[in-house]
C-alpha positions as CSV (number, residue, x, y, z in Angstrom):
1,X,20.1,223.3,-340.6
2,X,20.4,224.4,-336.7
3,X,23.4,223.8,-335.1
4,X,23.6,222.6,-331.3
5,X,24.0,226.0,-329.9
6,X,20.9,227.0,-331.7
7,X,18.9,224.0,-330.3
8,X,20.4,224.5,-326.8
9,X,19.2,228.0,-326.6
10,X,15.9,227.1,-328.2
11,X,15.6,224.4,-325.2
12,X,17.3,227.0,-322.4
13,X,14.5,229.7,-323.6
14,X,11.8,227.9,-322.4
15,X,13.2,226.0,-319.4
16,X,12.5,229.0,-317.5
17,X,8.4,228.9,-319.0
18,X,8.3,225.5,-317.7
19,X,9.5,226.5,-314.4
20,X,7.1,228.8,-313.9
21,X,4.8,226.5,-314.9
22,X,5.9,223.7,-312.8
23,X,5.0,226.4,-310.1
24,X,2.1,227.6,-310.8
25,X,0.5,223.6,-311.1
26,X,2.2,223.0,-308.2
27,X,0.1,226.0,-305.9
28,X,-3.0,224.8,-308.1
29,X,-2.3,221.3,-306.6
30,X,-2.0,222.3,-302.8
31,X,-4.9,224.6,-303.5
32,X,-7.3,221.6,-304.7
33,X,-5.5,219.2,-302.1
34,X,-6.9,222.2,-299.1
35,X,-10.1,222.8,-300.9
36,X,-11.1,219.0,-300.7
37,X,-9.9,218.9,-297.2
38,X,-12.0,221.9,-296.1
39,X,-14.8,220.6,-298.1
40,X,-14.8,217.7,-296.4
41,X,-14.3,219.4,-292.7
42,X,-17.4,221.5,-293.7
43,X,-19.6,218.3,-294.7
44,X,-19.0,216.5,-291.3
45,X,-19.9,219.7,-289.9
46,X,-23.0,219.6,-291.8
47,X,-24.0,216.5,-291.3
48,X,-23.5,216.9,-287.3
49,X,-25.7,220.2,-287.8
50,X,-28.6,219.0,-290.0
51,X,-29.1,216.3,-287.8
52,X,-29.4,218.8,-285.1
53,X,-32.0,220.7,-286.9
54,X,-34.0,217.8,-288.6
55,X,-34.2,217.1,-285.1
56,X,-35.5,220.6,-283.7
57,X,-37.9,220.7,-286.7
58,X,-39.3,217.4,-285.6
59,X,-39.7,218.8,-282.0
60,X,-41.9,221.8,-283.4
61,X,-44.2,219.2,-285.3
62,X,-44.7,217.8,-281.6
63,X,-45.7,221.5,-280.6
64,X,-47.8,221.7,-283.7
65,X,-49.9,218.4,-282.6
66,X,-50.0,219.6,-279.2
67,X,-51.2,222.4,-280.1
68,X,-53.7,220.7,-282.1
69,X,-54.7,218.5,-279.3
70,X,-55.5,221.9,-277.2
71,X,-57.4,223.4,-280.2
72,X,-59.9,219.7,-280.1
73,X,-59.7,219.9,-276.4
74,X,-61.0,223.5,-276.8
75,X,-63.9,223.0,-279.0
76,X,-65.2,219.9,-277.0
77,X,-64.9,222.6,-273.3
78,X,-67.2,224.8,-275.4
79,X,-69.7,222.1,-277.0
80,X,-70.3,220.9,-273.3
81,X,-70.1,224.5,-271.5
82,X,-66.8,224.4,-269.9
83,X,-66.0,227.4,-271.7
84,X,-67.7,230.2,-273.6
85,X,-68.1,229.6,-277.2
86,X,-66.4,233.3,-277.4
87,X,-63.8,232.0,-275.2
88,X,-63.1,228.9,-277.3
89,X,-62.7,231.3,-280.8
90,X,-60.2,233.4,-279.1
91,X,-58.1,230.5,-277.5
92,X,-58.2,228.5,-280.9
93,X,-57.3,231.5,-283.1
94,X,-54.3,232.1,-280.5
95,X,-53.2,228.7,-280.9
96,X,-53.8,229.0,-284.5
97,X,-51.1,231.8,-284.6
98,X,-49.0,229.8,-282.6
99,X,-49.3,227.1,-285.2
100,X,-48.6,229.5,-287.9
101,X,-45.5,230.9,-286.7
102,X,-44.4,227.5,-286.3
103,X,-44.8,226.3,-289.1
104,X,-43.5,229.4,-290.8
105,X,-40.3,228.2,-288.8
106,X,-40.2,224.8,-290.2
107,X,-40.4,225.5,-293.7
108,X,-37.3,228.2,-293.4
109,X,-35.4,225.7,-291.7
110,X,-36.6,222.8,-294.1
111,X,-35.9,225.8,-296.8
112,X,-32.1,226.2,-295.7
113,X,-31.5,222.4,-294.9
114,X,-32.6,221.7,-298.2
115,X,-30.2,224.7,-300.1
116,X,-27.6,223.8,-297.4
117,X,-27.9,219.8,-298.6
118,X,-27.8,220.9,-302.5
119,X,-24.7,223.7,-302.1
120,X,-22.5,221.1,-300.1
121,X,-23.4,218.0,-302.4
122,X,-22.6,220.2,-305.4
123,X,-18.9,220.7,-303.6
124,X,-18.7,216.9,-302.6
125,X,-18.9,216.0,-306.2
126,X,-16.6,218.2,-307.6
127,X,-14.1,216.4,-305.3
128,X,-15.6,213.0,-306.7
129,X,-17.2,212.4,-302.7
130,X,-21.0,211.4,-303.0
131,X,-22.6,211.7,-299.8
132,X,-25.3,209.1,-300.4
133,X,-28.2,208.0,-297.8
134,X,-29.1,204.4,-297.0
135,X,-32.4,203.5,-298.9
136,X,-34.2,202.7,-296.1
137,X,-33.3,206.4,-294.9
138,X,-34.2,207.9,-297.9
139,X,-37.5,205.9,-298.5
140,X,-38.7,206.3,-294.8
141,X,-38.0,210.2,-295.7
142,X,-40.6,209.9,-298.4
143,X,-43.1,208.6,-296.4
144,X,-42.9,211.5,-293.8
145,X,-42.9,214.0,-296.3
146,X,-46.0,212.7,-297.5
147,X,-47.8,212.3,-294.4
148,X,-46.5,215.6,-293.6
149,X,-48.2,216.8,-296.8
150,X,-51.7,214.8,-296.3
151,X,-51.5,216.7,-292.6
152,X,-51.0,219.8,-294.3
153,X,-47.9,221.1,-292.6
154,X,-46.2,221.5,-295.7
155,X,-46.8,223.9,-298.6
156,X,-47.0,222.4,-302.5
157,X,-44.2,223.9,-303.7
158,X,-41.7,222.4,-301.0
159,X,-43.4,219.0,-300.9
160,X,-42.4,219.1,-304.6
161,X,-38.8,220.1,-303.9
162,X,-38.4,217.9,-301.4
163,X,-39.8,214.8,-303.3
164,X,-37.8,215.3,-306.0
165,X,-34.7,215.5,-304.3
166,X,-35.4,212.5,-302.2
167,X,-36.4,210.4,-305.7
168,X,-33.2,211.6,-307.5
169,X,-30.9,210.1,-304.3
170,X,-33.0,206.7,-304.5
171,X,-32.0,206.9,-308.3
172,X,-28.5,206.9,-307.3
């Protein structure tokens, strides 16, 4: 049988262990406590931003149109001799480069708004925060993405991303 002095040394041995221990949860705990703090600093920044660019990218579909407009206006100057036929290829395929690198813009920002959305959701739910859209938001999202799909300003792939992600939210 152990006497007390055995017992009390068995108890003083790992006192310091637990100490340590004590520590080291402790640091883990002000760690996770600053994490979801900057996590959360980061998401209002991100929603302040995405806004921003949602916005912008809606401005270059504006461009797009009018560009679109010019390209019809074009084609009707020719057909009733305003303008060369010659003259009216080489303005639309200009605008048609225009349109191009436009919309090559769009999808990279749609591209990064769309990995930015997924990286910072994947942080808010580690720290139990779900960043969820109204459905009236998320449905009327739907709907544009589609009619920017019919209007062919979007490619498949993306339309598909996009869809998806938008469905899963109104699942939520």
């Amino acid at each position: 049988m152990k006497g007390y002095e055995e017992i009390e040394s068995l108890k003083k041995k790992y006192d310091n262990e637990f100490k340590k221990l004590d520590s080291e949860i402790e640091k883990a705990e002000k760690m996770w406590t600053e994490y979801k703090a900057f996590i959360e600093q980061i998401n209002e920044y991100w929603i302040k931003k995405s806004k921003e660019i949602e916005a912008e990218i809606n401005s270059l579909k504006g461009i797009i149109e009018f560009y679109n407009n010019m390209k019809i206006e074009t084609a009707i100057n020719s057909s009733i001799g305003i303008i060369s036929e010659e003259e009216a290829t080489k303005r639309i395929e200009e605008l048609d480069k225009e349109i191009n690198k436009i919309k090559s813009i769009i999808d990279y920002l749609s591209l990064k708004l769309s990995s930015y959305n997924d990286a910072i959701r994947k942080h808010l739910s580690r720290i139990g925060v779900i960043r969820v859209e109204r459905k009236e938001d998320l449905i009327k999202k739907l709907k544009m993405l589609e009619e920017m799909k019919k209007r062919g300003e979007i490619d498949e792939i993306t339309y598909i991303k996009l869809r998806s992600e938008i469905e899963s939210l109104l699942k939520m």
